[in-house]
N, C-alpha and C positions, 0 to 999 in steps of 0.2 A: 511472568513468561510472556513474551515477545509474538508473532506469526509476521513477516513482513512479506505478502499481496504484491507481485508485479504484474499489475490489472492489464495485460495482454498475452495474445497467443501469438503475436508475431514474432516469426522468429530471427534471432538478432537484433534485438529495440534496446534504444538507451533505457529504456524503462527496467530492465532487469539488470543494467548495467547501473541503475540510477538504487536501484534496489539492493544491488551486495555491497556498493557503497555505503549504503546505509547500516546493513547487517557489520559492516567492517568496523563502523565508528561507533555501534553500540559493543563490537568487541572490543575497542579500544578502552570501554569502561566497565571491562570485566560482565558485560550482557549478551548473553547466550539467545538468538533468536535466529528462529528458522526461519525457511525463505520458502516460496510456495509462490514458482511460474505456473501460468496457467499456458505456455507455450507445450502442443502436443498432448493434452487435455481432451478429453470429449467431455467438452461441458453438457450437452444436448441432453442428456438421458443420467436419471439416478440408476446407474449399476453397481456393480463390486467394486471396481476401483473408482466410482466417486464417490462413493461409502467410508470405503477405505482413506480418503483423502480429508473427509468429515471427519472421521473419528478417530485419525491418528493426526492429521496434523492443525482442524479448526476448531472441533470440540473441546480438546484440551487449554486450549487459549483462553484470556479473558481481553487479551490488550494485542490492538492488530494494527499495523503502518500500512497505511493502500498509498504507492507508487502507482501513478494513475497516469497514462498519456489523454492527449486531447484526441477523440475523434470528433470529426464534426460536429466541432461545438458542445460535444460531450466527453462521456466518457465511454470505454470501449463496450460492443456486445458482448463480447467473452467475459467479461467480467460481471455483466448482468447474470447472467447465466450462472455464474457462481450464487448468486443469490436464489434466482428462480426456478433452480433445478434442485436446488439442494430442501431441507427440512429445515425452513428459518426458524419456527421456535426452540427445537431444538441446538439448532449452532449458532445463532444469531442472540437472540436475547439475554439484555440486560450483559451487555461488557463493552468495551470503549475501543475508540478510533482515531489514529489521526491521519492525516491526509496530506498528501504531495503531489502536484499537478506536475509533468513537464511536457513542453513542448520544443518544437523547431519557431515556433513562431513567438511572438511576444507576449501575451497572457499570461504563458504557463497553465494552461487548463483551468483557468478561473471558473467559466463556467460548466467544465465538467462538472471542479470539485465541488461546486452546491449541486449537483445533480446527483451526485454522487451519496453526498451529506442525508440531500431527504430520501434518497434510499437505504440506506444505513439508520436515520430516525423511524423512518416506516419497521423496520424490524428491530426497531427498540434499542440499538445503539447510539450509545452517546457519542458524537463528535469531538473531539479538541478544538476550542477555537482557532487554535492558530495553526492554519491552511495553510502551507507553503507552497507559494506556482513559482517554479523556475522556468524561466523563458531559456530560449537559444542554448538549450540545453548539449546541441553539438558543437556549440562554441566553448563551454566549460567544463570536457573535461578531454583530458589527452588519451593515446592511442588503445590504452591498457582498460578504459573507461574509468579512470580514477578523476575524479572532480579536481581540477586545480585551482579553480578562482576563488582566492582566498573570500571572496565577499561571500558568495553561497555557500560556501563552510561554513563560516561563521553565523549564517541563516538559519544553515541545516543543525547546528551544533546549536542553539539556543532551541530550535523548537525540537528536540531530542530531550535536551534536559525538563524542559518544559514537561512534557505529555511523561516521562520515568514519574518526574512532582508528584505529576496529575492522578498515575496509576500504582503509585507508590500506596500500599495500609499508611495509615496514622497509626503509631504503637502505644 
């Protein structure tokens, strides 16, 4: 089972648009993954509904895609907050990540997504090597926010099948 993380609260970011893209192409192989905005969120404080948001849609999980924008030079607050408000040994330990940076500019969140990485190793998740940063990510995709540019399909589509490998049992 899947959880796919659009590691911001702002509202309307290609990052949640970058994010159902993604939920869309692992429909396309028959995988069922939920999506979890952190748009409209109070990350700030553990209450009922960020209890609720633990234990119905993080805990459950073992295998998680964090769609991550660049903020300066990193990755977002809001998404820290998903980590430091919540009970990491309970929802964090010991299950796997993989990670996609995008931005407007040309990096792709490079150096978010190792900021990102050793916070996700600090609470004992393993990363997937293969970190995809889409640059000029309002240049590739059109109105509806579907990815057109055949090159980062086929980016996003190898490091998909990659991290299913990676979290796939051996039988």
């Amino acid at each position: 089972m899947y959880l796919i993380i659009s590691g911001t609260n702002r509202a309307g970011s290609n990052t949640l648009k970058v994010a159902k893209e993604y939920q869309r192409l692992l429909k396309l192989r028959s995988i069922d993954a939920d999506l979890l905005s952190l748009e409209g969120l109070n990350l700030l404080k553990w209450d009922a509904d960020f209890e609720r948001i633990e234990n119905e849609m993080i805990i459950p999980v073992d295998n998680y895609i964090f769609i991550s924008p660049e903020y300066n030079g990193s990755f977002p607050g809001a998404l820290k907050m998903l980590f430091d408000t919540g009970k990491t040994h309970a929802v964090w330990w010991h299950k796997k990540a993989m990670l996609t940076g995008v931005s407007t500019g040309r990096a792709g969140n490079l150096r978010g997504m190792d900021h990102l990485a050793s916070v996700l190793n600090y609470v004992k998740v393993m990363v997937h090597p293969n970190q995809l940063p889409i640059s000029s990510i309002d240049k590739l995709m059109d109105t509806e926010g579907h990815i057109t540019d055949e090159l980062t399909l086929k980016a996003i589509n190898h490091q998909l099948d990659e991290f299913i490998k990676w979290t796939t049992p051996i039988a």
